[in-house]
TIGUVEX-416361 format. One record per atom (N, C-alpha, C, O): residue in three letters; x, y, z. Coordinates in steps of 0.1 Angstrom, whole numbers, plus 5000, padded with zeros to 4 digits. Each point is the difference from the previous one (the first is absolute). Layout:
% TIGUVEX-416361
AlaXYZ...
% end
This chain:
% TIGUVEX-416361
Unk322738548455Unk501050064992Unk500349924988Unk500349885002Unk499750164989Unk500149944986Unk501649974999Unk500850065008Unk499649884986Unk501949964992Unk500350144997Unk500850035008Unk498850084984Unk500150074998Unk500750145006Unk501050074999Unk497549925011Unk500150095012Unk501549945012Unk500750075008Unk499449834991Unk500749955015Unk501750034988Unk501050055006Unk499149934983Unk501450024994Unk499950165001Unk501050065004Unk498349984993Unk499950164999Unk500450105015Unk500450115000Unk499349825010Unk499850025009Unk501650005007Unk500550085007Unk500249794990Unk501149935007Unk501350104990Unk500850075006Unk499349934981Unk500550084991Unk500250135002Unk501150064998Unk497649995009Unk500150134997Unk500650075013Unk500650115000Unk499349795011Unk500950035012Unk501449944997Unk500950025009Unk499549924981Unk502149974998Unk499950174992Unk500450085009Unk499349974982Unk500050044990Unk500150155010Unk500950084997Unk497949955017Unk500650125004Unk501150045010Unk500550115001Unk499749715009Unk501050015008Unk501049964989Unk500749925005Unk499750104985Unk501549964993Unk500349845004Unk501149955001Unk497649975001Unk501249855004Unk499849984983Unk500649894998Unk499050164987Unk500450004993Unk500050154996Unk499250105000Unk502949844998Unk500650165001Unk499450094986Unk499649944990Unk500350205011Unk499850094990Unk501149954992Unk501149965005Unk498450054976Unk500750004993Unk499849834998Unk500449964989Unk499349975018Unk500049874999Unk499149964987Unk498850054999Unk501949844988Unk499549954994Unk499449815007Unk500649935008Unk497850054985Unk499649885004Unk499149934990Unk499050074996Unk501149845001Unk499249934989Unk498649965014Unk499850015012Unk499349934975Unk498949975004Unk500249835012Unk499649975011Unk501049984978Unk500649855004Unk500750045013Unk499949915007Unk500850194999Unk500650055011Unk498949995008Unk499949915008Unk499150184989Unk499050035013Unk499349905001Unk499449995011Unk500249894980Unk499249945001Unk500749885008Unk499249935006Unk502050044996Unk500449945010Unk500150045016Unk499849935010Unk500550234987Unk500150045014Unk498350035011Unk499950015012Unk499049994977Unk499050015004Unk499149904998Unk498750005002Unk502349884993Unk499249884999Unk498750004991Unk498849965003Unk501650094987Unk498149994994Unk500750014985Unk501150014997Unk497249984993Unk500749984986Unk499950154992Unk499650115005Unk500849874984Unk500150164994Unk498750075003Unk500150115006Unk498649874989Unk499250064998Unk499850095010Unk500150124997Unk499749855016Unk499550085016Unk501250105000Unk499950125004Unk501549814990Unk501550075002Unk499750124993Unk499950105007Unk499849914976Unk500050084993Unk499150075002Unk500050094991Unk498449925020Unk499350075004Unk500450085008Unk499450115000Unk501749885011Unk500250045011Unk501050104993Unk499750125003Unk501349874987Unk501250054997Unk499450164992Unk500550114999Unk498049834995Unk499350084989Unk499450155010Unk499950124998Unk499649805012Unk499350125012Unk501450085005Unk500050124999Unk500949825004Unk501750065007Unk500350114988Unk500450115002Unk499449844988Unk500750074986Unk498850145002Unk500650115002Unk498549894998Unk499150074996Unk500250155013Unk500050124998Unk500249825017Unk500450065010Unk501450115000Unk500250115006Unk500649824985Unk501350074999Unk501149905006Unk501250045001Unk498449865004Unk500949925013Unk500849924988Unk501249975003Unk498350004984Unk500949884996Unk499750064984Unk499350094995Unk501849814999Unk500050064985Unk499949894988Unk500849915002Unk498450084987Unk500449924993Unk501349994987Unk500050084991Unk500549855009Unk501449964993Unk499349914990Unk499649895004Unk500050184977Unk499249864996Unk500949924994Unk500750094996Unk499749825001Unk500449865003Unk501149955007Unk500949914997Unk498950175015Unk500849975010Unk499849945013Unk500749925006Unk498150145000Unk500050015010Unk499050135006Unk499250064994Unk501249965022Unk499850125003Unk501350065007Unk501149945000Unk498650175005Unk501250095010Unk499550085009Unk498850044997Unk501650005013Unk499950095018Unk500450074990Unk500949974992Unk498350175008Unk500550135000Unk501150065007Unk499650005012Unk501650064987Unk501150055006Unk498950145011Unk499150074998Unk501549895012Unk500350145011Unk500750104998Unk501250015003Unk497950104991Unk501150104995Unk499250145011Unk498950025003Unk503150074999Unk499050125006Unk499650094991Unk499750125003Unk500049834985Unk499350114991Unk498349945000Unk499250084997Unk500549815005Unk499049984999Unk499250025014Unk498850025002Unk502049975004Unk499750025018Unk500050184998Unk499150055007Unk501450014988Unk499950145002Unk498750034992Unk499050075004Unk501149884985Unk498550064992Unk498749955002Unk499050064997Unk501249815012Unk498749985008Unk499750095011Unk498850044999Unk501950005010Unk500150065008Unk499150154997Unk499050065004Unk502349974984Unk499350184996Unk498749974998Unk499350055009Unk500049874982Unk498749984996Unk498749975010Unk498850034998Unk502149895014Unk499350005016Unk500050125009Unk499450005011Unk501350114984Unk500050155006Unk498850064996Unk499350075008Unk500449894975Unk499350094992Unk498649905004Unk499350085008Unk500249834992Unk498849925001Unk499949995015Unk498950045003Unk501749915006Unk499449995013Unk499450095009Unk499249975010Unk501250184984Unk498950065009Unk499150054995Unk499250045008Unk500349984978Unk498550004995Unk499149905002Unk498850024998Unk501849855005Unk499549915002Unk499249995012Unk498949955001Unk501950105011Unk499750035010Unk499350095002Unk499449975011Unk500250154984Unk499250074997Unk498350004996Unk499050065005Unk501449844982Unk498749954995Unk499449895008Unk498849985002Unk502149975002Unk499249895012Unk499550045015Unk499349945009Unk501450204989Unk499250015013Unk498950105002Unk499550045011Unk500249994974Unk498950054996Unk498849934998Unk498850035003Unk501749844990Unk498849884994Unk499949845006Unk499549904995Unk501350115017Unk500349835003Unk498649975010Unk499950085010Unk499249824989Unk498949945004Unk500849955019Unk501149955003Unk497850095005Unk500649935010Unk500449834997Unk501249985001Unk498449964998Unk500249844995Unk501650014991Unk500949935003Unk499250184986Unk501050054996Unk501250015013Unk500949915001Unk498950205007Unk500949995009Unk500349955010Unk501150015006Unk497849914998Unk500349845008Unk501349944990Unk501149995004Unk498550004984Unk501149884995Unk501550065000Unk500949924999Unk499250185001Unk501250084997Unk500649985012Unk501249975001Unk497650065015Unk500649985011Unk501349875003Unk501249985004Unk497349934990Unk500449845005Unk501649964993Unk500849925006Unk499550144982Unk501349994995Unk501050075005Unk501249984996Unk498550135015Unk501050075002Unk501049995011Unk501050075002Unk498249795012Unk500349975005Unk501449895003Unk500649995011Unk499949934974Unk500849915010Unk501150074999Unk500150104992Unk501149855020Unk501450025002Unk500549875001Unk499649905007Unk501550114983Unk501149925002Unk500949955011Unk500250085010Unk500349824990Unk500749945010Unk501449964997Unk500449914992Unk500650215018Unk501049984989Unk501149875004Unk500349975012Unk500149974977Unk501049844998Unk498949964998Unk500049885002Unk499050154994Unk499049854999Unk499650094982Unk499150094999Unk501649854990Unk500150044983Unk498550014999Unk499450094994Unk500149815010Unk498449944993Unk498950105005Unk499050014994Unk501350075018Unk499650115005Unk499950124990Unk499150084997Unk502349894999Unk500250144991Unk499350044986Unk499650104995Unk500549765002Unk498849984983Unk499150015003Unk499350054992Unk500049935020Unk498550005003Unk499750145005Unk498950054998Unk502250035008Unk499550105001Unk499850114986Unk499250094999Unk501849884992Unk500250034983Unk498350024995Unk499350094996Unk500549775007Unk498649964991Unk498950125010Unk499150084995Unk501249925017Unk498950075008Unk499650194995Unk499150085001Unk502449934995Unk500450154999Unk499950034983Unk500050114995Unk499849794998Unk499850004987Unk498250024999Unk499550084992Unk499849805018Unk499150054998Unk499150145007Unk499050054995Unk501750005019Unk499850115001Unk500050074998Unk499150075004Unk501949994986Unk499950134989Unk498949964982Unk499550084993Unk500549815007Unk499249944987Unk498150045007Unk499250064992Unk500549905018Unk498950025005Unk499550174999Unk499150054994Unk502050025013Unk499850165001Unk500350064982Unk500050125000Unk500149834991Unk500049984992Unk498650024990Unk499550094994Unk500149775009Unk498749924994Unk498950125013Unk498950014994Unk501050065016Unk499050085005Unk499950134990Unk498850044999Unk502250034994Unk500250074993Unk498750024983Unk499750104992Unk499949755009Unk499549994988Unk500650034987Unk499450074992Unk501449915007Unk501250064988Unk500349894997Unk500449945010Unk499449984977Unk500849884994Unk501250034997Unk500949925000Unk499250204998Unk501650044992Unk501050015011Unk501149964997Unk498750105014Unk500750025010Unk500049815010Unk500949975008Unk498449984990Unk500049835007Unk500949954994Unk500949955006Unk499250044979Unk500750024988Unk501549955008Unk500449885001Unk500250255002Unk501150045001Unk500649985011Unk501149955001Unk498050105009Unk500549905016Unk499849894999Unk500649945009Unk498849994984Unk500549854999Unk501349934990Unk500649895000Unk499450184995Unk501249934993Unk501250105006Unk501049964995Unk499550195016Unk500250055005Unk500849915010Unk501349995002Unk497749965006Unk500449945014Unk500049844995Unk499749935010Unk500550034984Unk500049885000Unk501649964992Unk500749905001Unk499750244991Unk501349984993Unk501150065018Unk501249975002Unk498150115006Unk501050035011Unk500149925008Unk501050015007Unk497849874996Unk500649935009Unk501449865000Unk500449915007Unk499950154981Unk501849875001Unk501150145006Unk501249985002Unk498250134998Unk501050095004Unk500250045015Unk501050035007Unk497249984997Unk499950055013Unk500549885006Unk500850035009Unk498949804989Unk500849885006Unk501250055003Unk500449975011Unk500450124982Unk501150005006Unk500850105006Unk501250025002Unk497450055003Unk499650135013Unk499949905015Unk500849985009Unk498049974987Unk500149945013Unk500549955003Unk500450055011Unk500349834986Unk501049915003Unk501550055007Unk500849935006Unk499250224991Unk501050075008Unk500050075008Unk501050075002Unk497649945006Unk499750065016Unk498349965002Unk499349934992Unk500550115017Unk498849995008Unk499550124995Unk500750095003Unk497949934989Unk499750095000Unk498449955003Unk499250105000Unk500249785003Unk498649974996Unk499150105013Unk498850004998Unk501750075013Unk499050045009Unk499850194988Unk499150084996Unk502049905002Unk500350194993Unk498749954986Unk499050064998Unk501449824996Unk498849994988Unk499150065001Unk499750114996Unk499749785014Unk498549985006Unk499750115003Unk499050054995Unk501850015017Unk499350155001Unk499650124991Unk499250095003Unk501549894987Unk499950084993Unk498749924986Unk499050064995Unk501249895004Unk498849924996Unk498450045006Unk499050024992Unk500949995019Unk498950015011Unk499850184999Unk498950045002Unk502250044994Unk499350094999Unk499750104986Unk499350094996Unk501649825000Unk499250004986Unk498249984994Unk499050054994Unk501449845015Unk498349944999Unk499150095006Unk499050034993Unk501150025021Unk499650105005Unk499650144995Unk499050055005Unk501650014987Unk500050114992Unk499249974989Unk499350104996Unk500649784996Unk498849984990Unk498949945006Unk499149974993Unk500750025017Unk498949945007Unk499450125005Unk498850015000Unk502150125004Unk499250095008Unk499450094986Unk499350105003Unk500949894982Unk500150054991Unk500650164999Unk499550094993Unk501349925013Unk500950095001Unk500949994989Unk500849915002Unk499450144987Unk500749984984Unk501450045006Unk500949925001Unk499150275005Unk501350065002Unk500849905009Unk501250004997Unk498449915014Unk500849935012Unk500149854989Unk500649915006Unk499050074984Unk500049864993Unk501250024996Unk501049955005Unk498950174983Unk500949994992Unk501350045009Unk501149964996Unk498850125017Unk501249985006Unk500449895007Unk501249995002Unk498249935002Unk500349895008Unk500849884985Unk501049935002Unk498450094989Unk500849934987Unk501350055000Unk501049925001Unk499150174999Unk501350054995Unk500750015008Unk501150044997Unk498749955016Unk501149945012Unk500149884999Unk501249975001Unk498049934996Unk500249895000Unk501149974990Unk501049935004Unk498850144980Unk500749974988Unk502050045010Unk501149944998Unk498650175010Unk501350105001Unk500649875010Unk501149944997Unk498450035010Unk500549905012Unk500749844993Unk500949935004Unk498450084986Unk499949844993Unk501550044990Unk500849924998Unk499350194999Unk501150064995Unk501349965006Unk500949944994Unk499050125020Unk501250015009Unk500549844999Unk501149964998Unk497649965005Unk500349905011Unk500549924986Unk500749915002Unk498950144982Unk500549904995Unk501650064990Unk500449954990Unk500250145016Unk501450074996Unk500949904997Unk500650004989Unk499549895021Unk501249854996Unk499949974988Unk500949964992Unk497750055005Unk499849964987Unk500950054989Unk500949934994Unk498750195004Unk501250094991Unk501149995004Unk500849994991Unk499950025021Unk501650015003Unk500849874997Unk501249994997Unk497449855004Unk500949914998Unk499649994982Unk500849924996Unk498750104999Unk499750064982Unk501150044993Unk500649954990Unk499650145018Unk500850134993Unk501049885001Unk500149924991Unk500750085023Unk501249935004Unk500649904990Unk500949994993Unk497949935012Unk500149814996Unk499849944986Unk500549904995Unk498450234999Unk499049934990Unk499349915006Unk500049995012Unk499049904977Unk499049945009Unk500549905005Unk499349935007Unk502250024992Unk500849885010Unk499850065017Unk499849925010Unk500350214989Unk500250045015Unk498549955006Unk499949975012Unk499050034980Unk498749955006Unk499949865005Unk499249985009Unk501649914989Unk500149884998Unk501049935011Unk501050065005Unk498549814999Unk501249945005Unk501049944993Unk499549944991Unk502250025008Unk500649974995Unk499749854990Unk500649984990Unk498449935016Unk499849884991Unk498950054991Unk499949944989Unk498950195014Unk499549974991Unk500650134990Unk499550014989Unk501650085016Unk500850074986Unk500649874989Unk499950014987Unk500649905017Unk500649924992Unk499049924991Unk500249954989Unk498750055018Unk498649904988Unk499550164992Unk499250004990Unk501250095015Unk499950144993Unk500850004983Unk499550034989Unk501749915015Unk501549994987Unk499449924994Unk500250004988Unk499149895017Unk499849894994Unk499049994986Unk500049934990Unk499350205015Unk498950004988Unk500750004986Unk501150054999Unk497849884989Unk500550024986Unk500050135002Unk499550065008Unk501649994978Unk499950144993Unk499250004990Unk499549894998Unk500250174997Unk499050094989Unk500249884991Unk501249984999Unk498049934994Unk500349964986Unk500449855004Unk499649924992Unk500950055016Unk500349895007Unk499249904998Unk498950044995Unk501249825008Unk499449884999Unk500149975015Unk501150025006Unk497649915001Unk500050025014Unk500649854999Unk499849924991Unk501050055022Unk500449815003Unk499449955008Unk499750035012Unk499949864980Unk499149885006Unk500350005013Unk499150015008Unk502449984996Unk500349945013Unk500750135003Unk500950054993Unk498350015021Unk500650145008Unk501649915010Unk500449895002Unk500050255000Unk501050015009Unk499849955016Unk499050045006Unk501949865001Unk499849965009Unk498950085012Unk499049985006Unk502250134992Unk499350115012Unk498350054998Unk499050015008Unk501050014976Unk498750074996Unk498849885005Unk498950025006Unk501649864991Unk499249885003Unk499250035015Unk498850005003Unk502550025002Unk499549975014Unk499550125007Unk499550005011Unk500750134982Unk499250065003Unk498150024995Unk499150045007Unk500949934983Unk498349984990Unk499649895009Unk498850015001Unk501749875006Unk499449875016Unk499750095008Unk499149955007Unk501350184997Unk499950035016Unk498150014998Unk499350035010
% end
């Protein structure tokens, strides 16, 4: 694994579990302490994050965590109503058995719940599960879109799971998803999608009720709403030397 890859990697897991909060401003010289390495591998990793939707550039400032908004969580969503089941469709018209081995092999892990590191790992598993069923499609334009799709949902669905057990309800529903494009059955594809999409709905409602309620503080725990306040405003000059708290949160 290259400097690159291993900052990209460790980043991109603060950046979806919130240990750097949404809305969070960070200079380069920040991360390069917290990830121990020098700018260049830094500003590669930040450049691939940016490109994903996960991070943003601030030019001579810095970068920033994109805010958790339920407008952006809703319009991903609508757009995953409208794409997920053609997708499913096409793939289970044109997916290569080797194709559907790999879709299988992603569709299997469950989480283990109190154990966090479970939870990103199953993120990455479920990101690439729908990205695979995807790429069987042969559609660049449609891979396109589920990937930058599911990769902007997982700082949101993190904070689905984290508030019940749902990894056996996933998986199964996963498994027959897969089942339905494997038997190439289009009509049972495109329906087994759209239970899936309708379920993933329900299970993620907290989302919007603590949205609406809270704004994106209600997403957060109380130390990292306060490294929330702490960000520059617009036009601002960032300070050399952060706030106690912020410090010691950018160590963990």
């Amino acid at each position: 694994m290259t400097e690159s890859k291993r900052i990209y990697k460790e980043l991109k897991q603060d950046v979806v579990t919130c240990t750097l909060a949404p809305g969070l401003s960070i200079s380069e010289q920040e991360m390069c302490e917290r990830y121990r390495a020098s700018r260049t591998p830094v500003r590669e990793a930040c450049r691939k994050l940016c490109e994903e939707s996960l991070m943003q550039l601030v030019p001579f400032r810095g970068y920033s965590i994109p805010a958790l908004t339920i407008e952006e969580y809703r319009n991903l969503r609508e757009l995953q109503a409208a794409v997920d089941p053609a997708v499913a469709v096409l793939a289970a018209e044109r997916a290569t058995p080797a194709q559907v081995k790999e879709i299988e092999n992603w569709a299997s892990y469950e989480y283990n719940v109190g154990q966090r590191n479970s939870y990103y790992t199953f993120l990455e598993w479920n990101r690439n599960f729908h990205i695979c069923i995807a790429a069987a499609t042969r559609n660049q334009a449609f891979l396109d879109v589920v990937m930058n799709v599911q990769t902007r949902l997982m700082r949101y669905y993190y904070q689905v799971i984290v508030m019940d057990s749902y990894g056996p309800e996933l998986v199964a529903e996963h498994h027959d998803l897969v089942r339905a494009i494997k038997s190439g059955n289009v009509d049972l594809a495109r329906q087994r999608a759209e239970e899936h999409l309708a379920n993933t709905a329900r299970r993620s409602l907290n989302i919007d009720l603590r949205s609406v309620n809270y704004g994106v503080e209600g997403l957060l725990n109380p130390e990292e709403t306060e490294v929330l306040h702490q960000a520059p405003t617009p036009g601002a000059k960032m300070k050399k030397r952060l706030p106690i708290r912020r410090r010691k949160m950018l160590a963990r």
